[in-house]
N, C-alpha and C positions, 0 to 999 in steps of 0.2 A: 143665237136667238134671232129669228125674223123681226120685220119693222111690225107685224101686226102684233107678235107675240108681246112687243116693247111696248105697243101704247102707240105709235108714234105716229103724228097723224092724227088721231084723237083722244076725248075726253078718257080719262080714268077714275075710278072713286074707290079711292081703299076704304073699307066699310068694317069696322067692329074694332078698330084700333083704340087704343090710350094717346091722346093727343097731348106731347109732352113740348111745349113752347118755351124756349127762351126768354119771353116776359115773364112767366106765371108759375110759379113751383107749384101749383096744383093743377090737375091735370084732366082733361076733360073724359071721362068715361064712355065708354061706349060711342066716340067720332066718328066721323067720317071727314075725310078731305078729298076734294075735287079736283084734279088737274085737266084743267082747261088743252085743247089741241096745239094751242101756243106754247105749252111748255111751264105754264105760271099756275100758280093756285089759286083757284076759284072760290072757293070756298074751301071752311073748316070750320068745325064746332060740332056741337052734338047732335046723334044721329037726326031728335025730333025737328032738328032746327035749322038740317041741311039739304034742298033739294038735289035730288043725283037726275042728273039731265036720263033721258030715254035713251040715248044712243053711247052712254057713257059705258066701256068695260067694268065693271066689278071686280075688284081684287082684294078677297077676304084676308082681312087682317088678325083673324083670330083671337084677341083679346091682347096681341103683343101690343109694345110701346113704339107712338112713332112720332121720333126729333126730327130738328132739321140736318139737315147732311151736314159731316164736320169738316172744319177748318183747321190744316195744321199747318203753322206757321213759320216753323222750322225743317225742314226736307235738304237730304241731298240725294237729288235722284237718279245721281251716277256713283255714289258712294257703294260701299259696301263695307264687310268686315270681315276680312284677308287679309292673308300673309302677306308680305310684304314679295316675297318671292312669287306669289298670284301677281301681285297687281302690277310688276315690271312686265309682263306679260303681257299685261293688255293695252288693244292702241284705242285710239282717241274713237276709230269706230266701233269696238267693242262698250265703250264707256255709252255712246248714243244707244246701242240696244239696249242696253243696263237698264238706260233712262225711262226707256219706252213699255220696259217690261214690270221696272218696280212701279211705274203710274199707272198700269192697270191693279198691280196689288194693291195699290192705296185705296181705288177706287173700288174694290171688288170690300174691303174691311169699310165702307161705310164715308171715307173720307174723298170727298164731294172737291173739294178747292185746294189746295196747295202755293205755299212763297220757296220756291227752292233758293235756300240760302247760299248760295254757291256754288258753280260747278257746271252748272245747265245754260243750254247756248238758248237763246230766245229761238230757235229753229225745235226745242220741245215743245217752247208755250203753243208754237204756230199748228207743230201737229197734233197735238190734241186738241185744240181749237175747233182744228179742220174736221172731228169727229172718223179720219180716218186712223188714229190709232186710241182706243180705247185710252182714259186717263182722265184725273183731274183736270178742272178748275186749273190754270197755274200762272202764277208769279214769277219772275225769273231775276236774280243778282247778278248774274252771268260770272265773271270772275272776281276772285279773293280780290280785296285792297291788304295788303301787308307791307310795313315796312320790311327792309333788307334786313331781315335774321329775325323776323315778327313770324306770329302762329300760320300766315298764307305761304310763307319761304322753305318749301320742301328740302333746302339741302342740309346734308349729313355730315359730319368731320371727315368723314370716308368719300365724300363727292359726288354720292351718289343723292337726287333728286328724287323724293318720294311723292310730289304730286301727281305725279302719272303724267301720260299725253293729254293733251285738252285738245280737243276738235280745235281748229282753226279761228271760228269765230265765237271763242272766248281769250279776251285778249287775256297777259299776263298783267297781272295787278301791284307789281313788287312799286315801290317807289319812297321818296324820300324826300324831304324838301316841300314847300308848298307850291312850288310850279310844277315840278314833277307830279305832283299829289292829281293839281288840276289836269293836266294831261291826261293820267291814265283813268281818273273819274271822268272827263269825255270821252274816251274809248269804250268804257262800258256801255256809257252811255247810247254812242252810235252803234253798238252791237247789239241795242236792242234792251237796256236793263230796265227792269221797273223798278228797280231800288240797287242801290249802293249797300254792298256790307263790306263791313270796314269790321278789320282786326284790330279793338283798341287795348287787348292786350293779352299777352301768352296765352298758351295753350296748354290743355291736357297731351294731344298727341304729338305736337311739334318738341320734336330733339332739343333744340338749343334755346329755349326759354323754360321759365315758368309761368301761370296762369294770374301768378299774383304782379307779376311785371307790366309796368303800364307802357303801351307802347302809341307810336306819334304821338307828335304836342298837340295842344288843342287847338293851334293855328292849322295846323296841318287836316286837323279834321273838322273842321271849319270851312275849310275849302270843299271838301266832300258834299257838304250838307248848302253849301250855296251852289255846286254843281248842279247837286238833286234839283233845289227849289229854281233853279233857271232854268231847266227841261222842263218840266213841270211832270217829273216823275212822282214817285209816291215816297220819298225820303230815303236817309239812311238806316238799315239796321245794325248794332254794334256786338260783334261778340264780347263779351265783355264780362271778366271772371274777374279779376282782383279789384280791393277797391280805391285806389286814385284813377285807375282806366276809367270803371262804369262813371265817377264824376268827371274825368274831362271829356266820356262821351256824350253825357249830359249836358255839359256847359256848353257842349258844339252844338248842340240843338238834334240829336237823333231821334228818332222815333220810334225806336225800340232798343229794348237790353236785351241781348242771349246770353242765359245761362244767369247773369248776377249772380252767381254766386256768392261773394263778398262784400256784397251790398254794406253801407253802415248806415246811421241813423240819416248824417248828412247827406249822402245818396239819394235815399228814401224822399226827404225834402223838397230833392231836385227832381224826382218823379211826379209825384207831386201836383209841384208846381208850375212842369213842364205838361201834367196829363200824358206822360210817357209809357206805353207799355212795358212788363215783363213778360218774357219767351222763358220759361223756366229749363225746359227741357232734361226732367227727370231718367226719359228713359232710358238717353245714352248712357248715362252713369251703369244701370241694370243690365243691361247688353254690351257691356264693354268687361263689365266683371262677373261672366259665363265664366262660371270654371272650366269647360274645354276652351273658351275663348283664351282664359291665362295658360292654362298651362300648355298650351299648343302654338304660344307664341302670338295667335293673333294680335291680342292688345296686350305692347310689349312693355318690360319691365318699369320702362320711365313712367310709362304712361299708367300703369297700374298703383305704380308709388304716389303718382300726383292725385289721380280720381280717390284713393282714399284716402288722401289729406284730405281734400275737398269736401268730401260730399254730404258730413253730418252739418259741417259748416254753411252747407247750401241750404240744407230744410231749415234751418231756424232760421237763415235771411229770410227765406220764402215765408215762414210765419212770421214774421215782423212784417214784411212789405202786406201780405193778404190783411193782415190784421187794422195797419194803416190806411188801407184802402187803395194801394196800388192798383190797377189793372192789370190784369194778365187775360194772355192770350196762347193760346196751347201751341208748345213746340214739340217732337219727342227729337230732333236731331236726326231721326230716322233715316233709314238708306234702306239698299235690298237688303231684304228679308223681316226686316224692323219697322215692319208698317203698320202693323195692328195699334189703334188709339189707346194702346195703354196706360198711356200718359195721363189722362181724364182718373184710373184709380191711381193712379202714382201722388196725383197730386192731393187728390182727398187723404191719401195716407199721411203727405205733411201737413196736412192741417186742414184744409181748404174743405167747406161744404161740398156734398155732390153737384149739387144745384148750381153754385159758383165756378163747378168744374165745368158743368156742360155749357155754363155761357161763356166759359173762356172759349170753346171750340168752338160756338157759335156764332152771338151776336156781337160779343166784343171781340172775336177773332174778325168779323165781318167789316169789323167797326175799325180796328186798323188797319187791311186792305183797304180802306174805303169801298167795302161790296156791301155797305149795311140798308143801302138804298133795294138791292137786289138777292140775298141768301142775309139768311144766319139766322131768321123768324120764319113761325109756320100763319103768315098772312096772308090773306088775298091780296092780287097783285106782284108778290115775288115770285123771283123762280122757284120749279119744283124740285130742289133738291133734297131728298128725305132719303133716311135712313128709319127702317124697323127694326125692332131688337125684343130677344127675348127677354122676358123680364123688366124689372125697375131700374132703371141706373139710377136713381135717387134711394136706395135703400139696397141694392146691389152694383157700387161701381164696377167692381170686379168683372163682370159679363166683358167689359172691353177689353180683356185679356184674353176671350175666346171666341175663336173667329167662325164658331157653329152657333150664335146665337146674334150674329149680324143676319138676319135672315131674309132684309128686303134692300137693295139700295137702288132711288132712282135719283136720276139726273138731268135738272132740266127736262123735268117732263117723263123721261123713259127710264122703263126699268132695265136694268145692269147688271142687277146680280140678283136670286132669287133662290133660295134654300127652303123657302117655307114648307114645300113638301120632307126635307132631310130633319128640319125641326120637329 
């Protein structure tokens, strides 16, 4: 698509949309939103109420609905879901195309920003930055923090190491000890992270733990979280499934929970109290137990026995915490192929309002990136990131399971992907 055809350059006005804002669960009928030649939103509100400059393109929006572009807060975007026999195959430059090819998928389903929770050399954030390779918004953790035989520690009783190659400048994250700890949390940090994730405890797919095992002391993660706050990066996030992990990543001062699973009421408290987010991330659970995914070996036997101990166990924390008033902010754990916002109905189905889903992908995703200044509201002033979609996602969340009714997505101004003709 040309720069003319994109907008870019100048004003746009999507004209006959449902303007659906993260402040406001009702929704303005028949809007129009202006995107300024800057890239930012000029205006928005209803048609009587909104002048469209003379030289602005018009882009009918047909009665569909239009959010702001989504925030997923959990990504890996050199991940996949392969055999294990695939992924000894691939090197560290195969993993960079991976990277480059799933961040245009993300971008193409509607999803605007991205925090890749591990794995991603900050030389992704830089290229899609640079607008020469198509892709989100992105965040980068750069490499695992794992203690030695923790969920980041790829090796197997057979010797063989299943993290794969990692490009060069993701250093390796194993460590032990609180000097060690601070060590390898400045190496992330000079390679560029905008956040530390730290494994505070087992994993679904690591061999040699469990999810409920708490892993480093809270001395040890402690040091992480005063690495973060002396760079002046944007904090630590914690994987964190069983519950003595999620409270000693709490007590270290994190900034997000992935997964909580096993949250308990005392948990909850320290959320709370801290104003800590929850990263739920529903949909790896669904995509890991594809029946050709089991029975073809992908996601292998341990790993299948663990995600279903787990996962009824997950929905009722996640309704205790929603219920309490936790924050959450939309994760799906996603990799290639796993990029569709699912996640937004996965979570209405544990409990959660639609409304409350789409400001997790939002304004309070926005809000913990600290981008709340710049995305996650449809205001004048922010950037233009929007997504159009068919239908209501507040009385259909379901739509974000299908990627024929993402129909508009722009970015900072320009349009990206555009199906409204195939709708």
């Amino acid at each position: 698509m040309d720069e003319a055809a994109r907008g870019v350059g100048r004003s746009i006005a999507l004209v006959g949309a449902r303007l659906l804002d993260a402040r406001n669960e009702q929704a303005v009928e028949d809007g129009i939103l202006v995107v300024g030649a800057d890239g930012r939103i000029a205006a928005a509100g209803p048609a009587a109420a909104v002048d469209v400059p003379d030289e602005a393109r018009r882009v009918d929006c047909g009665g569909w609905t239009l959010v702001p572009g989504l925030i997923d807060c959990h990504v890996h975007l050199m991940g996949a879901h392969e055999s294990t026999d695939d992924a000894v195959r691939r090197s560290a430059t195969d993993y960079v195309v991976r990277a480059l090819q799933t961040g245009r998928s993300y971008l193409d389903a509607g999803v605007t920003t991205v925090r890749d929770a591990g794995g991603a050399a900050a030389g992704i954030r830089r290229a899609f930055a640079s607008g020469a390779y198509p892709g989100p918004r992105t965040q980068v953790s750069v490499g695992f923090l794992s203690q030695t035989g923790g969920h980041g520690d790829g090796w197997t009783p057979s010797g063989t190491d299943l993290n794969g190659a990692s490009p060069p400048d993701v250093p390796n994250g194993i460590c032990d000890g609180v000097e060690e700890c601070r060590k390898v949390a400045r190496l992330q940090i000079r390679a560029g992270a905008d956040w530390l994730k730290v494994m505070a405890t087992g994993g679904v797919y690591s061999v040699t733990d469990s999810p409920e095992a708490a892993q480093f002391t809270i001395d040890e993660l402690r040091v992480f979280v005063e690495e973060a706050r002396a760079a002046g990066i944007h904090g630590v996030l914690a994987h964190a499934e069983g519950t003595q992990g999620i409270k000693n990543a709490l007590r270290a001062g994190v900034r997000s929970i992935e997964h909580g699973d096993l949250i308990d009421e005392e948990g909850i408290d320290l959320m709370l109290a801290g104003d800590v987010a929850l990263v739920p991330t529903f949909l790896i659970v669904e995509e890991m137990l594809r029946p050709d995914r089991v029975e073809g070996g992908v996601t292998p036997p341990w790993a299948v026995e663990k995600v279903r101990r787990m996962m009824d166990r997950q929905r009722e924390s996640f309704r205790e915490a929603v219920g309490r008033g936790v924050r959450v902010a939309m994760g799906t754990d996603g990799t290639a192929g796993s990029h569709l916002p699912a996640e937004l109905a996965l979570m209405v189905e544990a409990g959660m309002s639609p409304f409350a889903a789409l400001r997790s992908a939002t304004s309070e995703a926005a809000r913990l990136l600290g981008l709340d200044r710049e995305v996650g509201t449809l205001e004048p002033g922010k950037v233009a990131d929007l997504v159009l979609v068919s239908g209501d996602p507040l009385v259909d969340p379901a739509l974000w399971r299908d990627p024929a009714r993402i129909v508009l997505v722009v970015q900072e101004g320009r349009i990206v992907a555009d199906r409204r003709g195939a709708a």
